[in-house]
C-alpha positions in Angstrom: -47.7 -226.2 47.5 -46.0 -229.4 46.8 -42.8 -230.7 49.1 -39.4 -230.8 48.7 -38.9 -234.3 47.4 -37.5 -236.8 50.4 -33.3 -236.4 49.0 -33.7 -232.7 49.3 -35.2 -232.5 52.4 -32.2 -232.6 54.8 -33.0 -231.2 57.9 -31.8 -227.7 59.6 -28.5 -227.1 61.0 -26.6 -224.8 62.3 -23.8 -226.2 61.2 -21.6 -223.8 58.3 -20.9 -225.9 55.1 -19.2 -224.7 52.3 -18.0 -222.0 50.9 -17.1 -220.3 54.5 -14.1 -218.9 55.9 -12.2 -219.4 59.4 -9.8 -216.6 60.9 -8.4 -217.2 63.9 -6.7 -213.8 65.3 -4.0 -213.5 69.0 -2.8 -210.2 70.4 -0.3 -210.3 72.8 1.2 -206.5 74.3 3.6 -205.5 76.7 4.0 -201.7 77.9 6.0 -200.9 80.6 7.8 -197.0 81.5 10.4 -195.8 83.6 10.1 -192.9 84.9 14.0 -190.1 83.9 13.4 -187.2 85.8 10.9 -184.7 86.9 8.0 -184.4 84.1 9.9 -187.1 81.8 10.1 -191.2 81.4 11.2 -193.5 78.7 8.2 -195.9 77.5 8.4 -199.1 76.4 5.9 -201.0 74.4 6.1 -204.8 72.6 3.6 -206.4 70.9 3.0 -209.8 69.1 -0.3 -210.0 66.5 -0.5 -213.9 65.0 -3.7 -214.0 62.1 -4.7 -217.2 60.3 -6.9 -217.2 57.4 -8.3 -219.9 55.7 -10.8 -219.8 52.6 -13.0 -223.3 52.2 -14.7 -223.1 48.4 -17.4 -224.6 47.6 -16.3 -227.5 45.6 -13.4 -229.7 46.5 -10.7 -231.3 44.9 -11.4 -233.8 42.4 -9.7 -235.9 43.8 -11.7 -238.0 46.3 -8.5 -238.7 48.9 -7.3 -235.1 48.8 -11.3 -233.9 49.0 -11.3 -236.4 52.0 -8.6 -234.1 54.2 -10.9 -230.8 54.0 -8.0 -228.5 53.2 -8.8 -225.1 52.5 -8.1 -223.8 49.3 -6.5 -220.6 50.5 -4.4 -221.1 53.8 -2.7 -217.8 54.9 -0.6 -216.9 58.2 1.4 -213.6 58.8 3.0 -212.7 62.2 3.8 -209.2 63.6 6.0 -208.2 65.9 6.0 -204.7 67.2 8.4 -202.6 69.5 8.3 -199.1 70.2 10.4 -196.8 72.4 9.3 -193.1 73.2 11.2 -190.7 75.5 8.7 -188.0 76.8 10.3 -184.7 78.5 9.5 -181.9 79.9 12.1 -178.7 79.5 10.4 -175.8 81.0 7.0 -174.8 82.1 6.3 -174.2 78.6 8.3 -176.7 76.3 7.6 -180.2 76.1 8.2 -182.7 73.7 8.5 -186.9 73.0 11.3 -188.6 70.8 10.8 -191.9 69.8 11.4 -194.5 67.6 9.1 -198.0 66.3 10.2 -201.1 64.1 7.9 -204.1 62.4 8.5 -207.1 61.4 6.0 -209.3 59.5 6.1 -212.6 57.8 3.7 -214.0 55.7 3.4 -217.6 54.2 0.3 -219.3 52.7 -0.5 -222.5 51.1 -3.0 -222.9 48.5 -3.9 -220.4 45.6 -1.3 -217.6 45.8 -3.0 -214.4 45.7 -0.2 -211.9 47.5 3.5 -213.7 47.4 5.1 -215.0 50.6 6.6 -212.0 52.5 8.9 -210.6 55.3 8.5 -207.0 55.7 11.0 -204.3 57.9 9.2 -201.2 58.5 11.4 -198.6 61.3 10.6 -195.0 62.1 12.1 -192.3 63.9 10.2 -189.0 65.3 10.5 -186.1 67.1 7.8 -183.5 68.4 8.0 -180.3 70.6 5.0 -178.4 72.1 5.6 -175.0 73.4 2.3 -173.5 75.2 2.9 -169.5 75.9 -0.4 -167.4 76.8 -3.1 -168.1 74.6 -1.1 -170.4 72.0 -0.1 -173.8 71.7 2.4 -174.5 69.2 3.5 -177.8 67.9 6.8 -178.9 65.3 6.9 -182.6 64.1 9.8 -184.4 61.8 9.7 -187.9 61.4 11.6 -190.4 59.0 10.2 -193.8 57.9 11.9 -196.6 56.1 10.6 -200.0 54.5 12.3 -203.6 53.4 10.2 -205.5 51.3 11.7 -209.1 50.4 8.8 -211.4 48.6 9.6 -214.7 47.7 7.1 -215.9 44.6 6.7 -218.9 42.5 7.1 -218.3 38.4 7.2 -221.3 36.4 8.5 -223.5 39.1 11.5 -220.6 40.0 11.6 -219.0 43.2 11.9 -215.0 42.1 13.1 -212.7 45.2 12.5 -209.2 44.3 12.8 -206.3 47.1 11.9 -203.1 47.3 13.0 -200.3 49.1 11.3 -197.2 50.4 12.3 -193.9 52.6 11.1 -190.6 53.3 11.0 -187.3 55.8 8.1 -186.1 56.8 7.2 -183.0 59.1 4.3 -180.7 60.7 3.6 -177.3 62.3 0.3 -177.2 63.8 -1.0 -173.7 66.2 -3.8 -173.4 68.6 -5.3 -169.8 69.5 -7.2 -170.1 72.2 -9.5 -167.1 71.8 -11.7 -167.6 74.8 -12.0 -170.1 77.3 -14.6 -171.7 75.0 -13.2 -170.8 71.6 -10.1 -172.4 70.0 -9.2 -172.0 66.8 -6.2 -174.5 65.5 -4.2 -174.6 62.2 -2.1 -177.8 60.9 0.2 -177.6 57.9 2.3 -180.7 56.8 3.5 -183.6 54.9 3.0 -186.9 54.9 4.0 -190.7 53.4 2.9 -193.9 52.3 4.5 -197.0 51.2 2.1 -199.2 48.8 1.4 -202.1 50.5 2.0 -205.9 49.6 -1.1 -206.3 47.9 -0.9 -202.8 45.7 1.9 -204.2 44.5 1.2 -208.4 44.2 -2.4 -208.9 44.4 -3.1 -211.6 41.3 -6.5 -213.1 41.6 -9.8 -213.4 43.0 -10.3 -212.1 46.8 -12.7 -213.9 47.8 -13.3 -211.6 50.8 -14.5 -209.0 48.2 -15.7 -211.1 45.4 -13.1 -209.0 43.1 -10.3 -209.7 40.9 -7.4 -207.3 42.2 -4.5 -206.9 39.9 -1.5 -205.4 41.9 1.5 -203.0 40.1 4.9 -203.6 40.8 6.2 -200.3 39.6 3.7 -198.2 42.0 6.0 -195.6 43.7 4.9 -194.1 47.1 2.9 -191.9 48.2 3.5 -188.1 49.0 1.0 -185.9 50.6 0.6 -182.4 51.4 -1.9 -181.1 53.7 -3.1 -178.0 55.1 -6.1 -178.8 57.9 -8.2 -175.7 59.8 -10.6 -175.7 62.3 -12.7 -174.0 65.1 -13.7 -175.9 68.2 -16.1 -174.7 70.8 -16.3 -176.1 74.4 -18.9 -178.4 75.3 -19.8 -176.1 78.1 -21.7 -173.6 75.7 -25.3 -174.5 74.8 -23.9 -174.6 71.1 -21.2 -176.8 71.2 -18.9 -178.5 68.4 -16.1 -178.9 66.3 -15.5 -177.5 62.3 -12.6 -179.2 60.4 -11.8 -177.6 56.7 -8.9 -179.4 54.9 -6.9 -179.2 51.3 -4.8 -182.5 50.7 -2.1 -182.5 47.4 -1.3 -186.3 46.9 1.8 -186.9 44.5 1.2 -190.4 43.3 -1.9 -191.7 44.8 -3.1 -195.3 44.6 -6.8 -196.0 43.7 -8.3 -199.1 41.7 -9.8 -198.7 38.6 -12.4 -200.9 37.2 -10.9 -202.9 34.3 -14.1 -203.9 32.0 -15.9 -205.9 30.9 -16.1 -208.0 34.5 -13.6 -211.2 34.0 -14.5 -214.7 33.6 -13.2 -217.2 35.5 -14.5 -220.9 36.2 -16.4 -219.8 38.6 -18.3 -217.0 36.8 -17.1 -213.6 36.2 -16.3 -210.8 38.5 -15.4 -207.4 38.4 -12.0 -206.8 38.2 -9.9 -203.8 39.2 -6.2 -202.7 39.0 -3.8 -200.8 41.1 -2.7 -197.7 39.7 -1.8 -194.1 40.3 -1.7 -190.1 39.6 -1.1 -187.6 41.3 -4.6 -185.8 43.4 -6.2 -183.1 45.2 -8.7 -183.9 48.0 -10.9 -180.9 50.4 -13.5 -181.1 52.4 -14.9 -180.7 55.8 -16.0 -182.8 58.9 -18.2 -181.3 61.5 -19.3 -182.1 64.7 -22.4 -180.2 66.6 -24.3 -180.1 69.6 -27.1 -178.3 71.2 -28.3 -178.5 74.7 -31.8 -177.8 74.9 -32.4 -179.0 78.9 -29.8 -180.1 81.1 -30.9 -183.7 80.0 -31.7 -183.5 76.5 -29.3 -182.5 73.8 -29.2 -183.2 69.7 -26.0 -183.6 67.9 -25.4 -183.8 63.8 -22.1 -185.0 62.7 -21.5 -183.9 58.7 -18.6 -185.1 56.6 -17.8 -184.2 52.8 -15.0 -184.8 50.6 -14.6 -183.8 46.8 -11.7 -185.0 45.1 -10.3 -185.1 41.2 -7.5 -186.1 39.4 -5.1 -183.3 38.8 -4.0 -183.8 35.0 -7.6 -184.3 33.7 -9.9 -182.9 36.3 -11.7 -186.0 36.3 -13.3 -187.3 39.1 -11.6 -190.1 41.2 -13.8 -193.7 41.6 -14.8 -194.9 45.3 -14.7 -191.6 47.6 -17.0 -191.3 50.0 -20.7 -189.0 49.2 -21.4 -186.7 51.8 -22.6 -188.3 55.0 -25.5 -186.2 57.7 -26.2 -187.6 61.0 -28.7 -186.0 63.2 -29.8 -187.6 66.4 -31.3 -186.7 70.0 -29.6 -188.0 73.3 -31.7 -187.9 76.9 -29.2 -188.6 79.9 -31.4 -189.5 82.5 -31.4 -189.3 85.9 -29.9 -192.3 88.7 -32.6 -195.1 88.9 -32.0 -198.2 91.3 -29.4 -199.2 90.6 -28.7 -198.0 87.0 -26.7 -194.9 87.7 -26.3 -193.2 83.9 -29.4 -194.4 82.1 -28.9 -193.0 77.5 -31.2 -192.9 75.2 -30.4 -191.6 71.6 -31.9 -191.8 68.3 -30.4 -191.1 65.0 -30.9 -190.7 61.6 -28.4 -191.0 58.9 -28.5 -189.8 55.4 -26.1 -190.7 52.8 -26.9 -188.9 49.8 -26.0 -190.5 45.9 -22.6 -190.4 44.7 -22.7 -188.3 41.6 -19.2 -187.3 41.7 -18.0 -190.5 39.8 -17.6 -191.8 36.1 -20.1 -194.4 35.0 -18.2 -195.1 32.1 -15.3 -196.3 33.8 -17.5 -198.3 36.5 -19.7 -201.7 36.0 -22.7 -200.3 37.7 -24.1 -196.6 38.3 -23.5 -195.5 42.2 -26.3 -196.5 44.7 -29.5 -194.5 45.4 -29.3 -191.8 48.2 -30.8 -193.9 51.8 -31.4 -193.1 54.8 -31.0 -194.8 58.3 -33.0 -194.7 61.8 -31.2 -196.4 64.7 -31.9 -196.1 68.2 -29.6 -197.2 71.6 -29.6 -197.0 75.2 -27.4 -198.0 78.0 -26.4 -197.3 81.1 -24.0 -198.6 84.4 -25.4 -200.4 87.1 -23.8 -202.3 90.3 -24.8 -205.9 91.5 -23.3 -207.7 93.6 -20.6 -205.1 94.6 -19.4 -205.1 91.2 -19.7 -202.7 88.1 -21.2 -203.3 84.7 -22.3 -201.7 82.0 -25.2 -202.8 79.7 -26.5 -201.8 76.2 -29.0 -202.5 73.6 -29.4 -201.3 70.0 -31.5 -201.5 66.9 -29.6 -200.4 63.7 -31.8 -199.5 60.8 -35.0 -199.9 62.5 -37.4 -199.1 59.3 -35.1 -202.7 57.4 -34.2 -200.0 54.5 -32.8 -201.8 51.5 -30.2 -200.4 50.7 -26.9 -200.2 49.2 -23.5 -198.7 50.2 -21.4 -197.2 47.5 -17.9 -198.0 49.1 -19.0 -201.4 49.9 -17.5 -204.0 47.3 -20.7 -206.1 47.8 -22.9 -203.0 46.1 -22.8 -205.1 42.4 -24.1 -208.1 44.0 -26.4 -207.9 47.1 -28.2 -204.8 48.9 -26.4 -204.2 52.7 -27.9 -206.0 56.0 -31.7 -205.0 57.1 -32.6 -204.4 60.3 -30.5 -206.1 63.4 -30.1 -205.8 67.2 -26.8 -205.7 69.2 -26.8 -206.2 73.1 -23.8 -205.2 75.1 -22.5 -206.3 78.6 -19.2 -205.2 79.9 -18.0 -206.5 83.5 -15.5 -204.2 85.1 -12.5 -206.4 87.1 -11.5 -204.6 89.9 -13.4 -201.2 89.6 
């Protein structure tokens, strides 16, 4: 066919133009201990977490001396700064326990298009857990109380508005093991549990352009109060049939989903879903599975299952954007030392994601995705060279390219999910 005319034709680069985003993420962590006694120490643990994120559109100012400076449009910064202290004992032969405690602090400021408010956020918890083992059981008591400080700082009409909120709660669990055989354990948890909505539940006001959505946060969303019951059977990886069976039965008082607020919204740079904090109270069960058969000493296949069904309490209605039920089967070959690779894996999976029916169409801009299913393949090993140790890898996900959409991606109502792509892996051990 024809060519590009000669002003279109502008060469290949590498180089990222707009619209593209830069993060820039440090992690900096101390742990330490000191050891109180026979079978007990006190540990210490700080840590520092610095994230930047900036958001580059596509256009630029109007302006031609501020589109000369590059800015972002969306400039945000939050710092964490972690510290946790846990005392861990030992009574008896048969009672031990850890008491603890944990703080945060994080600030967030940005510069640009407010989406979430500037922040500073106190989070503190304190816990305490005791494990008693006696004959075949293992039995295990947990309390724990959590607080949060949330001052935000937002713009309205050129007025700084400071609201805060508040939130505290006690939380406990009980959780028994039977160990029926050496190879058989059985293991009950019952318990409660607590969530604070987040920053953005709460503030969100705009397009994210990480999801391509419009979020609209709630200021009156109250938290979260869960109550779970979990039971399970696990059998020792030194049977032939090997694996791990997890039933649960969650109550949530005031849960937080978004719900689709149609039609999509227009904005000046086109329209996009939107969706809004809000809350009801829940019930969630399922299962997650884990199994394994060893056919030859080498060869073994696994499957890994996981289902959850969950509705709104007061209607019965199903609840938007869980998860459809997930099968993964898959056959691993351990070979035998070669050279110098000394634990040569081979495995290849399939995954099968099934449709999500379980969801209201009416209350969703586009149906749920078309069941898919996924063959990926990996093998690795360890190997020494030149005294040292490494360990090597190399993967193909989604082998056949399927196209293919996930249902809890936000991306499903514009593009299908990535094709077929390769990941290679080298790890260097220092000092080992």
């Amino acid at each position: 066919g024809d060519r590009p005319k000669a002003e279109f034709n502008t060469g290949f680069s590498y180089k990222i133009d707009r619209p593209y985003q830069q993060v820039e993420h440090e992690l900096f962590k101390a742990k330490g201990f000191i050891r109180t006694g026979s079978g007990s120490r006190l540990n210490l643990v700080y840590a520092r977490q610095y994230n930047l994120r900036n958001e580059f559109d596509k256009d630029k100012p109007l302006n031609d001396q501020l589109a000369a400076l590059n800015r972002p449009e969306l400039h945000y910064v939050i710092t964490s700064h972690l510290l946790e202290m846990n005392w861990e004992h030992t009574l008896n032969e048969e009672i031990s326990g850890m008491i603890g405690a944990s703080g945060m602090y994080q600030k967030n400021t940005f510069q640009g298009r407010q989406f979430i408010p500037n922040f500073e956020n106190y989070t503190g918890g304190l816990y305490w857990i005791e494990r008693m083992v006696k004959k075949r059981f293992e039995w295990e008591l947990g309390l724990r109380y959590d607080h949060k400080f949330l001052q935000i700082y937002k713009y309205d009409k050129g007025n700084i508005l400071t609201p805060t909120h508040t939130f505290q709660n006690v939380s406990g669990n009980f959780g028994v093991e039977y160990k029926a055989t050496a190879d058989v354990h059985y293991h009950l948890n019952i318990g409660t549990a607590f969530r604070s909505p987040a920053v953005n539940e709460l503030y969100a006001n705009g397009l994210h352009h990480g999801a391509a959505q419009v979020l609209i946060g709630n200021v009156n969303l109250r938290p979260e109060n869960a109550y779970v019951a979990i039971a399970g059977i696990e059998v020792s990886p030194e049977k032939r049939l090997s694996g791990q069976l997890d039933v649960y039965y969650k109550v949530v008082d005031d849960y937080i989903y978004l719900q689709a607020q149609l039609p999509p919204m227009l904005t000046i740079r086109g329209a996009f879903p939107a969706f809004a904090y809000r809350q009801t109270n829940a019930v969630f069960y399922g299962m997650d599975a884990a199994l394994n058969y060893q056919f030859t000493a080498r060869l073994n296949s696994f499957t890994r299952i996981n289902m959850v069904r969950a509705y709104e309490t007061s209607s019965g209605g199903y609840l938007p954007l869980i998860p459809s039920d997930r099968f993964e089967n898959g056959l691993k070959w351990k070979g035998e030392k070669t050279g110098p690779f000394l634990q040569p894996e081979f495995s290849l999976s399939a995954l099968n994601v099934l449709k999500q029916t379980r969801m209201n169409r009416a209350e969703d801009y586009k149906d749920a995705p078309d069941a898919y299913m996924l063959f990926n393949f990996d093998v690795s090993t360890s190997f020494r060279f030149a005294g040292q140790n490494f360990d090597a890898g190399f993967s193909v996900n989604n082998i056949m390219n399927t196209k293919y959409r996930e249902y809890m991606d936000a991306f499903r109502y514009f593009n299908d999910e990535p094709g077929r792509s390769f990941t290679l892996r080298l790890k260097y051990h220092i000092n080992h």
